[in-house]
PADRENMI-647569 format. One record per residue (C-alpha): x, y, z; residue number from 0. Coordinates in Angstrom, 1 decimal. Example, Ala and Ser with C-alpha at 12.3 -4.5 7.8 and 13.67 -1.06 7.14 Angstrom:
((12.3, -4.5, 7.8), 0)
((13.7, -1.1, 7.1), 1)
This chain:
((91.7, 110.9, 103.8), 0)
((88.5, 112.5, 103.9), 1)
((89.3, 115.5, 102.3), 2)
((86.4, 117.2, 100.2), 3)
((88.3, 116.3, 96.7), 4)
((89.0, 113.0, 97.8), 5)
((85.0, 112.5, 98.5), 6)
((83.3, 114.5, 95.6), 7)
((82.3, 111.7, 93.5), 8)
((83.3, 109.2, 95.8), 9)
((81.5, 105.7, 94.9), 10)
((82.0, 105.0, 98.8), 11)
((82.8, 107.3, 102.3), 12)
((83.1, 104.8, 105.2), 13)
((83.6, 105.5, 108.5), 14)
((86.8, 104.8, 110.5), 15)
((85.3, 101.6, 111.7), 16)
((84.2, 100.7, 108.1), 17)
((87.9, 100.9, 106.5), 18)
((89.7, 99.3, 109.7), 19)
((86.9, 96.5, 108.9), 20)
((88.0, 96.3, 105.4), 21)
((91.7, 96.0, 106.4), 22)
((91.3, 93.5, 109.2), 23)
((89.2, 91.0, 107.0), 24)
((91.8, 90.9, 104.1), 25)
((89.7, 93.2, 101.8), 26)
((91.9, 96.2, 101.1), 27)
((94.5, 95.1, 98.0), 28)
((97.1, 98.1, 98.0), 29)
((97.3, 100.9, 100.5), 30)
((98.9, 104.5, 99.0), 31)
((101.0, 106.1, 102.0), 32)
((103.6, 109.4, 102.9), 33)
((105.4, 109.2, 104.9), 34)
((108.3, 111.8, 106.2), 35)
((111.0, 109.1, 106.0), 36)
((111.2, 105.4, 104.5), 37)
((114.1, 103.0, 104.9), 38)
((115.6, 100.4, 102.8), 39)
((113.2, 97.9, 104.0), 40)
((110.1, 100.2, 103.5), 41)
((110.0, 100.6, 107.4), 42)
((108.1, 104.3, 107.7), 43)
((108.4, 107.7, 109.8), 44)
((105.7, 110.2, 110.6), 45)
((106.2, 110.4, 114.2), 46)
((109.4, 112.6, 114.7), 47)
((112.8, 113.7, 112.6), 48)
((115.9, 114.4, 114.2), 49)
((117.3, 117.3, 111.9), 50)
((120.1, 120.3, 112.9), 51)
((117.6, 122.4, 114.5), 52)
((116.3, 119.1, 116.8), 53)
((113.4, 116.9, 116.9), 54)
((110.1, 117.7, 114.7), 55)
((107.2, 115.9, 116.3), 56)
((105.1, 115.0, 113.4), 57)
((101.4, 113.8, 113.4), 58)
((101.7, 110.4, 113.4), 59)
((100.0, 107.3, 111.9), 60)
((96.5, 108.4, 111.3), 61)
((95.9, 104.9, 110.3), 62)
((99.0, 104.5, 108.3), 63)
((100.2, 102.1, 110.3), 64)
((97.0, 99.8, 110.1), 65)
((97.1, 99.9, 105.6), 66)
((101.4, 99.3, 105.8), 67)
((100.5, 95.8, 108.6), 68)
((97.1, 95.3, 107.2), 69)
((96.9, 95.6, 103.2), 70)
((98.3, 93.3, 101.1), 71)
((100.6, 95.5, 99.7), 72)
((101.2, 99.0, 100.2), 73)
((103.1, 102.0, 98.0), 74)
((105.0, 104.9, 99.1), 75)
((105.2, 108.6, 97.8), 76)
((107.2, 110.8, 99.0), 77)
((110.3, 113.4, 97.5), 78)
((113.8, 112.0, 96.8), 79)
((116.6, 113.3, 99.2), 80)
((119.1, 111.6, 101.9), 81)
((117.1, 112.8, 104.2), 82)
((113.9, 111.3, 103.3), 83)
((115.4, 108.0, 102.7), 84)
((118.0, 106.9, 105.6), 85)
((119.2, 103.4, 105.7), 86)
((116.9, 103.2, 109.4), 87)
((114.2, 105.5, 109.8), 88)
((114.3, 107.2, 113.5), 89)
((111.0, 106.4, 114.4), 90)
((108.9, 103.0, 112.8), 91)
((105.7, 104.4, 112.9), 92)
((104.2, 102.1, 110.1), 93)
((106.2, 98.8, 109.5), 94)
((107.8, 97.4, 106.6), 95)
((109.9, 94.5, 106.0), 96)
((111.5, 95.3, 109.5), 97)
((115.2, 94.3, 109.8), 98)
((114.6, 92.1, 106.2), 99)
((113.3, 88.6, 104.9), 100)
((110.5, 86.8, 106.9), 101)
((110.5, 89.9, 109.6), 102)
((106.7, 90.3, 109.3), 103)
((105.9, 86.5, 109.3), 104)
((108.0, 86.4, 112.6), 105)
((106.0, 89.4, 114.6), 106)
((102.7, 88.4, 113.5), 107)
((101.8, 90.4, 110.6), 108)
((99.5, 88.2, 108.7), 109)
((100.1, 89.7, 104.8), 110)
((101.0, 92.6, 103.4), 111)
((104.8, 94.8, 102.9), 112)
((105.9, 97.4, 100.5), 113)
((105.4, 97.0, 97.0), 114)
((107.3, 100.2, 95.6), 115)
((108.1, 103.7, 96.8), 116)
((107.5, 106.1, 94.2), 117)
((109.7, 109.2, 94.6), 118)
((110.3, 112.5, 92.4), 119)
((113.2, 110.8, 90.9), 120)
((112.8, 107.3, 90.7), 121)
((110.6, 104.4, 91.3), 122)
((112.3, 101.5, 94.0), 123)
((111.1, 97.8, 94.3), 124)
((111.4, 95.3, 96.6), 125)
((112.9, 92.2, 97.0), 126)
((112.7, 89.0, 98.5), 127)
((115.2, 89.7, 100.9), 128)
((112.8, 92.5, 101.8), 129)
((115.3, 95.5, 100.4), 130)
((114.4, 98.1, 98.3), 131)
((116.6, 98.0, 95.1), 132)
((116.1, 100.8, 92.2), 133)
((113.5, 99.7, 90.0), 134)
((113.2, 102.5, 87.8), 135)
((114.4, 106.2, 86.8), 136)
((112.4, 109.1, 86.3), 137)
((112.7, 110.8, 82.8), 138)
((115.6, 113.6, 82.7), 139)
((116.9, 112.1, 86.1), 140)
((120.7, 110.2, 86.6), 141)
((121.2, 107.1, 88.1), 142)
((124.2, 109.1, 90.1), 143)
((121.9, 111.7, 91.5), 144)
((119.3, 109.0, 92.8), 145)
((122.0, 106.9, 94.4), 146)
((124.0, 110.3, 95.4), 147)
((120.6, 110.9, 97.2), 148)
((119.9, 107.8, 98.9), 149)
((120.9, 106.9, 102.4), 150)
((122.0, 103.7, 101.8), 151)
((124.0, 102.0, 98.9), 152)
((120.7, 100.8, 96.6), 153)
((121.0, 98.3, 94.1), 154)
((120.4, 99.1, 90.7), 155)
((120.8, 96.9, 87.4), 156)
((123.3, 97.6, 84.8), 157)
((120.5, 98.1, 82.2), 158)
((117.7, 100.3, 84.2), 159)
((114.6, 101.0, 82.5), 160)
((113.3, 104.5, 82.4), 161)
((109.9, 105.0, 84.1), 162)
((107.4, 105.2, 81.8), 163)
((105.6, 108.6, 81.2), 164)
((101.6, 108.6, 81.7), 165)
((99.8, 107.4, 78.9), 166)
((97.2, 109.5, 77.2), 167)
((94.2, 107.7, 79.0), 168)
((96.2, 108.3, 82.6), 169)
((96.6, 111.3, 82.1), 170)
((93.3, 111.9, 81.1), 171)
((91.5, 110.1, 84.3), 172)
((94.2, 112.4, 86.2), 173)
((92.5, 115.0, 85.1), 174)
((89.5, 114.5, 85.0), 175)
((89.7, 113.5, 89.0), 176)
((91.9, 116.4, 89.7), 177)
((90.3, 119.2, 87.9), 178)
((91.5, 122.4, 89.8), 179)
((95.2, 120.4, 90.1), 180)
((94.5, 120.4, 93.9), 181)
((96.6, 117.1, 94.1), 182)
((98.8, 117.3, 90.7), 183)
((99.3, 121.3, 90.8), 184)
């Protein structure tokens, strides 16, 4: 995103060609995404939502789809509700895991999947079978209400760690990027 906080201090600002190059040749370890909807095999929506007023045409990829088949792994952020998290998004805009294990070895995509999707309420993993089970819960948050607000029945272990609060030095770098609380306000 080129966004003026994102680039102040920036040790790079490529060009569109410069970052696709990056992605294509392998170079780009983990991708950070939003997305408006993610399903239980990390498949994404930012093309259109189907909601009681109708559709929403949203903006689309914007290269999101490149980082979720390109990257070697990719992570998700996005709030915690039903909506947000249906068992099949309505639009794959940016792929996953696809319909599960070995999908994106069979269309072609030469690395790469969802690593975690980080929501207000809990952190989910996934897999092997390419399914997003809950990995972790956010501090003051239920199991119940992040299952009760999932669109799909998630696994989740008997004994579920909490996720861990930030560290001094995190939240210091925080911070210190994010001054004016532009991104963490």
């Amino acid at each position: 995103m080129a966004d003026p906080p994102n680039i102040l201090g920036a040790t790079q600002c490529l060009d569109m060609l410069g970052v696709m190059s990056l992605l294509q040749s392998g170079r780009v370890d983990l991708g950070f995404l939003g997305a408006a909807e993610i399903d239980r095999f990390g498949n994404l929506n930012s093309t259109e939502v189907r909601g009681t007023k109708g559709i929403t045409r949203l903006p689309g990829s914007g290269g999101a789809c490149d980082i979720a088949s390109l990257a070697h792994r990719f992570v998700v952020l996005l709030e915690h509700s039903k909506e947000r998290l249906p068992e099949h998004v309505a639009y794959i805009t940016s792929p996953g895991n696809g319909d599960g294990r070995g999908w994106r070895k069979r269309v072609g995509l030469p690395r790469g999947g969802p690593s975690a999707t980080i929501t207000t309420k809990a952190v989910l993993r996934f897999g092997e079978g390419g399914e997003a089970y809950l990995a972790s819960v956010h501090p003051g948050i239920e199991i119940e209400d992040v299952i009760e607000n999932t669109g799909w029945t998630l696994r989740a272990g008997v004994d579920l760690p909490q996720t861990p609060t930030p560290t001094d030095e995190e939240l210091k770098a925080i911070r210190e990027y994010d001054k004016q609380a532009f991104w963490t306000g």
